[in-house]
Each structure stands twice: as C-alpha cells, then as structure tokens.
C-alpha positions as a Python dict, from the first residue, in 0.01 Angstrom:
ca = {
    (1, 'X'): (0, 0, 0),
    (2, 'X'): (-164, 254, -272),
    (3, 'X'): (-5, 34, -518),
    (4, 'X'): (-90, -278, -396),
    (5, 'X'): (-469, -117, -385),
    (6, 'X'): (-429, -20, -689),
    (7, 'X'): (-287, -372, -841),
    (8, 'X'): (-606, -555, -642),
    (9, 'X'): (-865, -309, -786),
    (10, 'X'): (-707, -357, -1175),
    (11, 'X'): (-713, -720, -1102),
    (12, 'X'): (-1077, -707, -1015),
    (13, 'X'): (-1170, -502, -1296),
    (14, 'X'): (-994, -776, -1499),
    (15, 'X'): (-1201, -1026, -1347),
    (16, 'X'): (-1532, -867, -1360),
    (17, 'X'): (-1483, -747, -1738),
    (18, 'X'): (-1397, -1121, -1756),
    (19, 'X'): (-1727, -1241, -1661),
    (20, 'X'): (-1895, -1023, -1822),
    (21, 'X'): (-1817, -1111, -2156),
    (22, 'X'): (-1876, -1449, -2048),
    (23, 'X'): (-2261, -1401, -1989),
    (24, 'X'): (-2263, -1197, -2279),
    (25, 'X'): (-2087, -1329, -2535),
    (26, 'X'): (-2049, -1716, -2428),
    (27, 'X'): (-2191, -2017, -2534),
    (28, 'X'): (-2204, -2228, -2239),
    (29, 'X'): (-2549, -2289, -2153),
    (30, 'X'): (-2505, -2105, -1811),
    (31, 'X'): (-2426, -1742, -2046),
    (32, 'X'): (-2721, -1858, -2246),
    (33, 'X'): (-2920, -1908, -1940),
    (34, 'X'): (-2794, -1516, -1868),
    (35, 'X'): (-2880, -1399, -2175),
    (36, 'X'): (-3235, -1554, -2194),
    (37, 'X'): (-3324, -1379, -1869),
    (38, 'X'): (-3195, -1078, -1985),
    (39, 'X'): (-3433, -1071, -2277),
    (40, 'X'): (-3703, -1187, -2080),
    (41, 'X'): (-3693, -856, -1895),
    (42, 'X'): (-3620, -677, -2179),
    (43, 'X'): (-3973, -807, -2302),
    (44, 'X'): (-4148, -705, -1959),
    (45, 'X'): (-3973, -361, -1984),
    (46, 'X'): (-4136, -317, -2352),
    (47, 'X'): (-4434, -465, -2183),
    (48, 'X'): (-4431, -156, -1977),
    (49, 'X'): (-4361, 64, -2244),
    (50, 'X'): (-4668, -19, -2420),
    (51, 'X'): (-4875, 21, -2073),
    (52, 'X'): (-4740, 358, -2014),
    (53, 'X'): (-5029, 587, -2143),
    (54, 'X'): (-5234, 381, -1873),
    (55, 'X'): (-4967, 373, -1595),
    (56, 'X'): (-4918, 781, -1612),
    (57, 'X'): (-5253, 821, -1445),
    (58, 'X'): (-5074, 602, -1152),
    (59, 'X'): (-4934, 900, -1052),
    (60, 'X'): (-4636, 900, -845),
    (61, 'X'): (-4641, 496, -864),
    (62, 'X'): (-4553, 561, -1227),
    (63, 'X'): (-4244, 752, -1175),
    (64, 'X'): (-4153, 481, -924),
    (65, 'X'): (-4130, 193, -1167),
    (66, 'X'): (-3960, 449, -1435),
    (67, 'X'): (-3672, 485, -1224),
    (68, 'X'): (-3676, 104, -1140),
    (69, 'X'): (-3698, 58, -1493),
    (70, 'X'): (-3436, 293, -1579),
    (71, 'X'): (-3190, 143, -1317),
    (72, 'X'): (-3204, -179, -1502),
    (73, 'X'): (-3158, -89, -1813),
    (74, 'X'): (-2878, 150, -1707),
    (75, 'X'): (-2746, -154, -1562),
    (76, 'X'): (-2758, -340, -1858),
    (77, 'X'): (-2615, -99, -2081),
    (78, 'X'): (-2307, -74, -1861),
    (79, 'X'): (-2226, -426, -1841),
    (80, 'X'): (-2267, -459, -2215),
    (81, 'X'): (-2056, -150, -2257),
    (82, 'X'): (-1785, -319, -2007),
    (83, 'X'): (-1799, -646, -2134),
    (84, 'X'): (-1767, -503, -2529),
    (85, 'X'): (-1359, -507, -2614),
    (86, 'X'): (-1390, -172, -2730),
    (87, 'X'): (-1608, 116, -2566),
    (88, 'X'): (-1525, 326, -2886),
    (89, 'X'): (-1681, 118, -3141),
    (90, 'X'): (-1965, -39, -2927),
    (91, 'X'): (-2072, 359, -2891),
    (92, 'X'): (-2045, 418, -3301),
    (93, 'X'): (-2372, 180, -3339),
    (94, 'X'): (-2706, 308, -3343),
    (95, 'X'): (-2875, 30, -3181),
    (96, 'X'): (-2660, 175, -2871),
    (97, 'X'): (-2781, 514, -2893),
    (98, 'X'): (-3091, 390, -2908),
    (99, 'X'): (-3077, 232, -2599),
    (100, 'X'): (-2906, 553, -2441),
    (101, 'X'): (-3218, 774, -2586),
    (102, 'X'): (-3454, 511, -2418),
    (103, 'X'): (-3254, 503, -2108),
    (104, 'X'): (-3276, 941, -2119),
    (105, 'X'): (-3652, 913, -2132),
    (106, 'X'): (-3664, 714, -1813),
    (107, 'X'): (-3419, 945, -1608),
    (108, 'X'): (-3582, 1252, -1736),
    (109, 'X'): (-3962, 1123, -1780),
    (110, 'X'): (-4101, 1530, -1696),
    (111, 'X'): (-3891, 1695, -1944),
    (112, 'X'): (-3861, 1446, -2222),
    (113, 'X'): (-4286, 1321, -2203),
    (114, 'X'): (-4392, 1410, -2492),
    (115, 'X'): (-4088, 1203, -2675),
    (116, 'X'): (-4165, 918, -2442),
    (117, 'X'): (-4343, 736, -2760),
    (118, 'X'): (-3981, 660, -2850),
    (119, 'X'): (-3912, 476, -2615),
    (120, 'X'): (-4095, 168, -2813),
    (121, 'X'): (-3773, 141, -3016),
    (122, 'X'): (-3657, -57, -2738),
    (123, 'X'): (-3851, -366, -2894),
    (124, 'X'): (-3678, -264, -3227),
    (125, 'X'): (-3325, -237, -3060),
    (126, 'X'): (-3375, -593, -2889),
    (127, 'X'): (-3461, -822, -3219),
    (128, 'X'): (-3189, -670, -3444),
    (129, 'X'): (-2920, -700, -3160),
    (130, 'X'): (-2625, -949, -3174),
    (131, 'X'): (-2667, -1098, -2776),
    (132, 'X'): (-3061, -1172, -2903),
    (133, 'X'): (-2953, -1364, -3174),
    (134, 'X'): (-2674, -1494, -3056),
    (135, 'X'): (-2923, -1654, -2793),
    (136, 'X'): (-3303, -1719, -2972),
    (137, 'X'): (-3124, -1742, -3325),
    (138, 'X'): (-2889, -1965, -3276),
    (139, 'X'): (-3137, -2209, -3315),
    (140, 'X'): (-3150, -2143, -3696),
    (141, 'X'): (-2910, -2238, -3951),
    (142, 'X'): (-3027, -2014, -4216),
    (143, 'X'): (-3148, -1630, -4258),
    (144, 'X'): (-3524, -1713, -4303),
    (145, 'X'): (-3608, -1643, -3973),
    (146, 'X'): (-3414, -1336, -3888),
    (147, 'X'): (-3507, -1150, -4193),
    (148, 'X'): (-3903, -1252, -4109),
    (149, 'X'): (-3838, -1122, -3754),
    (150, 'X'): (-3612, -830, -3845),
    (151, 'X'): (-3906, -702, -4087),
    (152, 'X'): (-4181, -792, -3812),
    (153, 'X'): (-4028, -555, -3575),
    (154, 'X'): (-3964, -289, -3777),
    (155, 'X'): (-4316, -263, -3899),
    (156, 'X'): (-4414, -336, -3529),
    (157, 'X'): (-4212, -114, -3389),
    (158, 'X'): (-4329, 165, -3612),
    (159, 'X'): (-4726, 83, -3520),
    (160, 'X'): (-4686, 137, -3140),
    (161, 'X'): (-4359, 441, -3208),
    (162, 'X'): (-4691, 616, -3435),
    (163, 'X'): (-4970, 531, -3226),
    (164, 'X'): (-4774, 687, -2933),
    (165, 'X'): (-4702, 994, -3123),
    (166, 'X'): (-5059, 1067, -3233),
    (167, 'X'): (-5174, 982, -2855),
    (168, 'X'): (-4936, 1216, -2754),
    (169, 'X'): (-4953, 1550, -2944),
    (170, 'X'): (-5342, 1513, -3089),
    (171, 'X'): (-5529, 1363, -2843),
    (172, 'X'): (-5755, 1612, -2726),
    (173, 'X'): (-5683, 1793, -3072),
    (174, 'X'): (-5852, 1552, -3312),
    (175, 'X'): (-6178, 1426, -3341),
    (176, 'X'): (-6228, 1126, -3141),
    (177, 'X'): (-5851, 1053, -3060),
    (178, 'X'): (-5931, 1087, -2715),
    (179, 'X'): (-5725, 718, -2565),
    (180, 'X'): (-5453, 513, -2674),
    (181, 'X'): (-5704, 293, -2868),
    (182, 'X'): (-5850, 586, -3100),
    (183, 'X'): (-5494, 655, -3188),
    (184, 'X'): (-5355, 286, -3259),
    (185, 'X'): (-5665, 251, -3485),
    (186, 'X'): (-5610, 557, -3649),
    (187, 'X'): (-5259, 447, -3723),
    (188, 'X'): (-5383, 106, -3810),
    (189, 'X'): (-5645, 286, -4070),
    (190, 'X'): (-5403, 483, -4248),
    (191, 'X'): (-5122, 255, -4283),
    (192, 'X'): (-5328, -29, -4457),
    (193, 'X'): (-5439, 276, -4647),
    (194, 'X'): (-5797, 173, -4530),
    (195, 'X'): (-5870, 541, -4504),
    (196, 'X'): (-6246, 484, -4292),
    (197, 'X'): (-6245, 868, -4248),
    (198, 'X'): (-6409, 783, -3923),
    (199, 'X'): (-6078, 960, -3713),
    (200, 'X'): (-5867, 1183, -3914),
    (201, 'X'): (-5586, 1488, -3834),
    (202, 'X'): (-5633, 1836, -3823),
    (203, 'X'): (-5481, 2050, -4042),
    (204, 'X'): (-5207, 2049, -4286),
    (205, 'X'): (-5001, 1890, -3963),
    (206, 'X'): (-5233, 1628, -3967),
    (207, 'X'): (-5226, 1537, -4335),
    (208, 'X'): (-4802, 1555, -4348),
    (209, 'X'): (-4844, 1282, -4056),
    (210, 'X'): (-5101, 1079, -4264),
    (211, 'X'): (-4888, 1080, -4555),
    (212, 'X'): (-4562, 982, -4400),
    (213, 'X'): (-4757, 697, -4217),
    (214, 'X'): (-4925, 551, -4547),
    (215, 'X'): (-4555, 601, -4709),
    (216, 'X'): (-4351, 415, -4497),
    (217, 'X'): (-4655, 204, -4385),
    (218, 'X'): (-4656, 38, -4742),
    (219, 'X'): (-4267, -5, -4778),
    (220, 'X'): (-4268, -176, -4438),
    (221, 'X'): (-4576, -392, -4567),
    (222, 'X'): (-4362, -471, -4923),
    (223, 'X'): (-3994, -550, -4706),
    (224, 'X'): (-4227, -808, -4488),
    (225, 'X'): (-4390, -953, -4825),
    (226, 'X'): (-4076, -965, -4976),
    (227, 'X'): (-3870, -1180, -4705),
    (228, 'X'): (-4179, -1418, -4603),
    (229, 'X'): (-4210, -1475, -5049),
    (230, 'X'): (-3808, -1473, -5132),
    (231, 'X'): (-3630, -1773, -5203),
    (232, 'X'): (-3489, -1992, -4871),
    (233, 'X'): (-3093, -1860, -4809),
    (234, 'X'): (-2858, -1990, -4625),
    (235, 'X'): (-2558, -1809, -4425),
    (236, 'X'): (-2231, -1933, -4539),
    (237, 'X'): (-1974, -1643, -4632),
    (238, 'X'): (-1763, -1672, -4968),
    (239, 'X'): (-1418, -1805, -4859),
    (240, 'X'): (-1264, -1552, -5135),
    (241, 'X'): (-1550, -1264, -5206),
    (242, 'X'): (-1706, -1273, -4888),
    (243, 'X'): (-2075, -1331, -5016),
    (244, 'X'): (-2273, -1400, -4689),
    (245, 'X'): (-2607, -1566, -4878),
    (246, 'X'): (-2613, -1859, -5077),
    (247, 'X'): (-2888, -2096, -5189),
    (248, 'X'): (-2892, -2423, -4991),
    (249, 'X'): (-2812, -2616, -5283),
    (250, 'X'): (-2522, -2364, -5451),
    (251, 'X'): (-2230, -2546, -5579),
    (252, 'X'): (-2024, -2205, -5641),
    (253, 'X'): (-2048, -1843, -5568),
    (254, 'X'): (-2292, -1647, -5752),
    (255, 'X'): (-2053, -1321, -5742),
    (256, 'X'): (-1699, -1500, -5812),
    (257, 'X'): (-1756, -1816, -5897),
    (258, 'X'): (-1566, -1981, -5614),
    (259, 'X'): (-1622, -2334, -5541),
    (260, 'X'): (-1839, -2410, -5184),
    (261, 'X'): (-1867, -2655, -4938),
    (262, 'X'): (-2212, -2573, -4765),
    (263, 'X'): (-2262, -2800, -4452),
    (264, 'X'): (-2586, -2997, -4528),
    (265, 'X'): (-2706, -3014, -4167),
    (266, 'X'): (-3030, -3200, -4202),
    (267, 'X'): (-2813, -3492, -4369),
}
C-alpha cells in the first residue's frame, strides 16, 4: 500500500509539474490565456504597490490585503519554480530573487517597512521576464519594442523605487516632504536635473541621495534616448557566431561574415 501511495502521489506530481509548464511555457492560446491573467494581476498587485503609502493609514485592512497579496504571489512563484526544469538554475537569476525580496516584504510588512519602497521592483521584474514576453512580445518580430519597454521600466521603476525611499526615511525630516507627492516631485526635480530648490535634503545624507539620483537619473534618460534613436534590429541569431541582432536588410553577419537568410515577414 505505502508504495502504491507513494507511486500515485509521484504520478501526480508528474502530472501537475506537467501542467504547469503548460500554462507557463505553452503556446496554445489557452497557456496564453493563463499567462495574460497572470500579468494582469501582476499589474493590479503593482497597482497596490504604488497605493501603499495611502493604504497604511487603512490600518489593519492594510495588513489584510498584504497577506492576500503575498499569498498570490507566493503562489505564483511556486508554480513557476515547479514548472521551471531546473529549481537550481531558475534560483541563480536575479529577477527571482527579486521576486523572493518582494514576496519577504509582504510576509514580514512590520519588520521590513521601511524597505517596503522595494517592493516597486516588482514592475521591473515583470517587463524583463521571459513568461511576459513570451506572452505581450510575441507579437513583435523584432527588438524595437522590448528594448523601448525594457528602458521604460527601468527608468520607471527607479522613479517610484526613489520616491518611496525619500517618502520613507525624510518625510517629516525635510522641508515640505511631508506626502508621497512632495517626494515623487522631489525625485522628479532632481532627476531632470531641474533643481527648483523649492524641496531639497538635509544634510550631507541628503546631498549623497541627490547626487546618486541626478547620476543614474541621466544614464537612464541617455539608455531610453538611445534605444527609441538607434537603428531598427531584428532578432535572428548567427547560425555560426551566434550574433543575436542584425539589420532587417543584412545579407551576412557583421561579426563573421556568414551568409543569412532573414525571414522577410511583411512580404
């Protein structure tokens, strides 16, 4: 009997694992079906994320829709984790621990508050991940569009990740940073390098934040410039050097030379 138990539950995992990849990974329209849902809540999730520094003063109704919140994307995970053929190298990339740090925040919203800014990297985590490309970006035959939205994010993500960081350790401390608002315009201020003076940060504290804001603000900025300005590529890897970008019109490999065959799909 324990064996036969034993045989039924391996059998089941079999089947489960099965269907997981499936959803994930498939491209029948019912796993793409799966996968738009699950970045539809992924979107309400950030949604909430963003609302936070409003939704705290909710009190206990707050912690309520953490946990919720934290269930699903706990769910989530673990069904990408299960579905992934190897546990070992779906762990070794950092869009993973970025969702585990998220998920941390959620379980543990008293202790880990004031790093509860972070958890905004969620919307960074979602548009440079494989199952949300696999499903929007499919659409798209070139790199134009994932490069545009890859740069987007990151200089989003970094907005609302800064804005949450100033909220949380100088409001109260600075001059008029006293809501969410005074610190997103703050971070707004400095990182076009605007520089109003109107809201600024104390001490030397203050001025190491305003620097590294204005720094990576402008890089951010250039990266963005740079992929909505850069020639039109296409994604069609090098059959011998493994070159993944090529012009639409390339007749050989710009690194060895080799002879392609782009598919022209708008012939």
């Amino acid at each position: 009997m324990t064996s036969e138990h034993s045989d039924s539950g391996k059998h089941q995992g079999l089947r489960l694992r099965a269907r997981l990849r499936y959803l994930y990974h498939g491209t029948q329209p019912k796993a793409v079906k799966f996968r738009l849902m699950v970045i539809v809540i992924d979107i309400a999730i950030i949604g909430f994320f963003l609302a936070t520094p409003i939704l705290k003063e909710a009190g206990w109704v707050f912690y309520v829709a953490d946990y919720v919140v934290a269930t699903i994307l706990g769910l989530d995970l673990a069904a990408r984790a299960y579905a992934y053929s190897d546990i070992r190298d779906w762990l070794k990339r950092p869009i993973v621990w970025i969702d585990l740090f998220v998920l941390a925040t959620l379980l543990f919203p008293v202790w880990l508050a004031n790093l509860g800014f972070l958890r905004l990297l969620r919307l960074w985590s979602l548009l440079n991940s494989d199952l949300f490309w696999r499903t929007i970006g499919r659409r798209f035959d070139d790199t134009r569009v994932e490069e545009i939205t890859r740069a987007l994010a990151a200089l989003i993500t970094f907005v609302f990740v800064v804005t949450g960081f100033v909220y949380a350790y100088f409001r109260g401390k600075a001059e008029h940073i006293n809501g969410y608002l005074d610190a997103l315009y703050f971070t707004v201020a400095t990182l076009t390098t605007t520089g109003f003076g109107d809201i600024t940060l104390p001490g030397n504290g203050g001025r190491v934040v305003s620097i590294i804001v204005m720094l990576v603000g402008i890089t951010l900025f250039i990266r963005l410039a740079q992929t909505l300005i850069r020639p039109h590529k296409v994604k069609f890897p090098c059959p011998v050097c493994g070159l993944q970008k090529h012009d639409p019109d390339a007749v050989h490999c710009k690194a060895c030379g080799e002879i392609l065959c782009i598919p022209d799909d708008g012939a």
